[in-house]
Structure formats: structure tokens, C-alpha cells
C-alpha positions in Angstrom: 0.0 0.0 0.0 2.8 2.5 1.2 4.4 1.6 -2.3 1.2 2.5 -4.6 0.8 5.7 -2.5 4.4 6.3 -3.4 3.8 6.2 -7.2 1.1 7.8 -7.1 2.0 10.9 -5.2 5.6 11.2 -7.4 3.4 11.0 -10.3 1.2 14.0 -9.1 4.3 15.9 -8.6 5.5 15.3 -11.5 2.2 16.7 -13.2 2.0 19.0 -11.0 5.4 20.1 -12.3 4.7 19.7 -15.8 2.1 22.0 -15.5 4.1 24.5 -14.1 7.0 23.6 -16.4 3.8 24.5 -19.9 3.1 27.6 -19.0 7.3 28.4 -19.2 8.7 29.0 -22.6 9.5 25.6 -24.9 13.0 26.7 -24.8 13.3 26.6 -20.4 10.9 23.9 -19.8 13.1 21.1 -18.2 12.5 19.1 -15.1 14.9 17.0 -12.7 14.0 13.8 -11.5 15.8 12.3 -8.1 15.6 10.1 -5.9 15.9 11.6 -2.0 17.4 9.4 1.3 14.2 7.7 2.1 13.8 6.6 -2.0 11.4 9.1 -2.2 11.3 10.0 -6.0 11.0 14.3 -6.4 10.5 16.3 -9.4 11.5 20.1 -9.7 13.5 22.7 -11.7 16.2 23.3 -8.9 17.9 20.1 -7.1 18.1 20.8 -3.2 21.8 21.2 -2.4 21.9 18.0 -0.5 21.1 16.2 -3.6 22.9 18.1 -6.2 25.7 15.3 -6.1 24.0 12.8 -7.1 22.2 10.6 -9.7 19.3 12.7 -11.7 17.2 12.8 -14.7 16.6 16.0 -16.4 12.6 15.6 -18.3 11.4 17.8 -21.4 8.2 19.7 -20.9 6.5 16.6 -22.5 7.6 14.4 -19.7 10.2 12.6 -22.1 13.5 12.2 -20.2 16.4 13.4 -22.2 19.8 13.2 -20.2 20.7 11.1 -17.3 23.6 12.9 -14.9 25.4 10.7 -13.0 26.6 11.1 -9.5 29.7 12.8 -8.8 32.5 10.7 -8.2 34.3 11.4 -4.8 38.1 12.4 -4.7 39.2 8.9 -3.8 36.5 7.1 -6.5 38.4 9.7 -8.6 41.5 8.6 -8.2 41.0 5.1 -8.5 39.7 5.6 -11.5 42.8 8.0 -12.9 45.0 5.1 -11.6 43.2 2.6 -13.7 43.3 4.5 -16.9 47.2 4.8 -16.2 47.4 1.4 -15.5 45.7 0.7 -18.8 47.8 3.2 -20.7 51.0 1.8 -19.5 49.7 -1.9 -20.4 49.1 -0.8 -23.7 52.7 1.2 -24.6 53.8 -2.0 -22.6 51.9 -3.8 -25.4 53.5 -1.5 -28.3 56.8 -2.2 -27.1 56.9 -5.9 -26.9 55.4 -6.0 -29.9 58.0 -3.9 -31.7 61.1 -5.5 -29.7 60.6 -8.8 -30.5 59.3 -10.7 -33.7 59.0 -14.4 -32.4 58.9 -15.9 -29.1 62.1 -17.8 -29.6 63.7 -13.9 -29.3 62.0 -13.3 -26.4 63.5 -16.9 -25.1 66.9 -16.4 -26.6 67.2 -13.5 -25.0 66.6 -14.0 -21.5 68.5 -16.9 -21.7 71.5 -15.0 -23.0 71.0 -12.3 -19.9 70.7 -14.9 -17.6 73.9 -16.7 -18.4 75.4 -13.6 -18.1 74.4 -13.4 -14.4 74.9 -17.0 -13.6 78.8 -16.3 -14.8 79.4 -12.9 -12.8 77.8 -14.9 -9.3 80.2 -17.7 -10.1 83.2 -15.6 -10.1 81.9 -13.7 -7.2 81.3 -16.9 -5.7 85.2 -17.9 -6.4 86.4 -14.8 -5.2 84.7 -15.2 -1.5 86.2 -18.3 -1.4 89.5 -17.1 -1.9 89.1 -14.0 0.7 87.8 -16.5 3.3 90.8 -18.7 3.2 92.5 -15.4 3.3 91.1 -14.7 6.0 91.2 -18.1 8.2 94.9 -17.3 7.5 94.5 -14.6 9.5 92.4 -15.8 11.9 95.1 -19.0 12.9 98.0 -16.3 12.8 96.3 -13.8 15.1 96.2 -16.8 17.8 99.7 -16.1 18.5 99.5 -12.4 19.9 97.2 -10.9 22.9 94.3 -10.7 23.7 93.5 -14.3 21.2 96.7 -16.3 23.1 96.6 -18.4 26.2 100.3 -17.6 26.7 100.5 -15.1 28.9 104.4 -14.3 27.2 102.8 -13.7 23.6 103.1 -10.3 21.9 100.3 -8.0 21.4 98.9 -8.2 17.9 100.5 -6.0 15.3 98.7 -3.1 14.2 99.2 -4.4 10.6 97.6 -7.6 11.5 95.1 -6.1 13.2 94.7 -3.7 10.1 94.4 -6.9 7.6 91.8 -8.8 9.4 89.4 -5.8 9.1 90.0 -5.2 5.7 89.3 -8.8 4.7 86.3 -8.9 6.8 85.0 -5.5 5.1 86.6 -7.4 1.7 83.9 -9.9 2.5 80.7 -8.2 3.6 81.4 -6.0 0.3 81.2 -9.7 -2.0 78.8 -11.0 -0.3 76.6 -8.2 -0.8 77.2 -7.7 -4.9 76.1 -11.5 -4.8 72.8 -10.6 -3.1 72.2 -7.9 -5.3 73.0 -10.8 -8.5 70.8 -12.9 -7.0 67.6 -10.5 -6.4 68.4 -9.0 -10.0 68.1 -13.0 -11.3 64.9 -13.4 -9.8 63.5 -9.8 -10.9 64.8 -10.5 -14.4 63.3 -14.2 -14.9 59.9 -13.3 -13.3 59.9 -10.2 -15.8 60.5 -12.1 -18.5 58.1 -14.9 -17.6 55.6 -12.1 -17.5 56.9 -10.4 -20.8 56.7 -14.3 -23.1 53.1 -14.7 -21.0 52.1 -11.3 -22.2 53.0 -12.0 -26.2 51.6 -15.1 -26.1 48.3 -13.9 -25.4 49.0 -11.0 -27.9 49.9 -13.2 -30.6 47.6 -16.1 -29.9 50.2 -18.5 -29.0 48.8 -21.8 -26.6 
């Protein structure tokens, strides 16, 4: 019942309107149709403020709706939406450039296997030349045992500044390899899985299953 009393009294409003709206020049008779926070449906020339955000119709003077307005976006729907059109952009110059780079898959394969090699060879000397610092360095380590503070005898020497001097530069030596090695291997991973995602990406281009 509440419902039919509902229609009823938006669509004697909107008559109501209408008829105000007729006795208006053709050229100014336009109406807006919206919907209030209870769903009640209102008709009118002027949107209340509280409502001007919103979803509306705009009606003719013949009751024949000719534009829908939707609602303003908010600042955050806003700028999801300005990050999803760059997101799209940069797929599709992402697109354009694989496209253009490479002409077959077996490039794209060749490639990254060629980049990876590369890789695998500089950690393999980095990996030979820790090894040769740290038996440089247990060297050190067995010749420091005969001076103060490493000696039990309470007769030995204290350790030469120069010793002292080469154990820290062989531990810095050290710390400095093992960290271009980490660096290799988080630059292996990041350059397979990009181009894992590169050969996924022109195989859907191309059509390749």
C-alpha cells in the first residue's frame, strides 16, 4: 500500500510540475528527477543542495526524459579511476613495445637466456672470489692466535697493528662480496619473473597456446 501511495504521489508531482513547467517558454521547460534518502522520488526545476551530487534525470516539458547525470565521483573514486586508466595506458605502450622488440617468441626466449647466463657467470666468479678471501682470511684468523688478547700464553706479543689492520679489511673485503652477490641474485629473480611475464604477455598478444 505504502508503495502504490508512493507512485502515485511522485506522479502528481510530477504533473503538477509539468504543468508549471507549460506555462514556461519551450525553450526553459526542463525538469529533474531524483531520488531523496528515504527513496522518495521528487521532481523540480532546482535540485536541493543535499542532492545536487547525485544521480538525476533532467525531463522535457513533455515528460520525455532526455539526459541522465550521473553522480559525482568522490576524490578517492576519482582517483582510483585515474590510476586505472594509467594502468591501462602503460599496459598498452607495454603492449606496443613488446610488440615492436621482438618478432618471435624464440627472441624473447633467446634473450633472456643469453642475460641470464650472463648473471649466472658474474655470481660464479663472485662466488670464487669469496672463497679465496675467506681462506684469506682463516689465515689470519690461525696467525692472530699467537699475539694478545687471542693467546693463552701469557708471554705472547700483542697483535701487530698491521695484523690487526688486515683482518678488518678482509672482513670488510667480505661483507662488500657477499653483498654484490645478493644484489645478482635479487636482480636473477626480478629479471626471470619479468620475463616470464613479458613471453606470458606475447603469447596472449599473438595467440600463442
Amino acid at each position: 500500500m505504502k508503495t502504490i501511495t508512493r507512485i502515485l504521489a511522485a506522479a502528481l508531482l510530477l504533473t503538477v510540475a509539468l504543468d508549471v513547467q507549460a506555462q514556461q517558454s519551450p525553450s526553459s521547460r526542463r525538469l529533474y528527477k531524483w531520488v531523496d534518502s528515504q527513496g522518495q522520488v521528487h521532481y523540480g526545476d532546482v535540485v536541493p543542495p543535499e542532492y545536487a551530487a547525485q544521480e538525476k534525470d533532467v525531463i522535457n516539458g513533455q515528460g520525455v526524459e532526455i539526459e541522465h547525470q550521473d553522480a559525482q565521483k568522490s576524490p578517492e573514486q576519482q582517483a582510483a579511476e585515474e590510476q586505472k586508466r594509467l594502468s591501462a595506458e602503460e599496459l598498452r605502450h607495454r603492449d606496443q613495445n613488446l610488440l615492436n622488440t621482438y618478432v618471435s617468441l624464440q627472441e624473447i626466449e633467446r634473450l633472456r637466456d643469453q642475460r641470464l647466463s650472463l648473471l649466472s657467470d658474474q655470481m660464479k666468479v663472485t662466488n670464487q672470489f669469496l672463497e679465496i678471501l675467506n681462506g684469506r682470511l682463516s689465515k689470519l684468523e690461525k696467525s692472530s692466535l699467537r699475539y694478545r688478547p687471542y693467546s693463552d700464553d701469557p708471554k705472547a706479543a700483542p697483535m701487530p697493528d698491521q695484523v690487526a689492520e688486515d683482518l678488518v679489511r678482509m672482513d670488510n673485503d667480505i661483507l662488500t662480496q657477499q653483498q654484490n652477490l645478493r644484489e645478482k641474485q635479487n636482480e636473477e629473480t626480478t629479471m626471470r619473473a619479468q620475463f616470464d611475464s613479458d613471453i606470458t604477455r606475447f603469447k596472449e598478444l599473438k595467440g600463442i597456446h
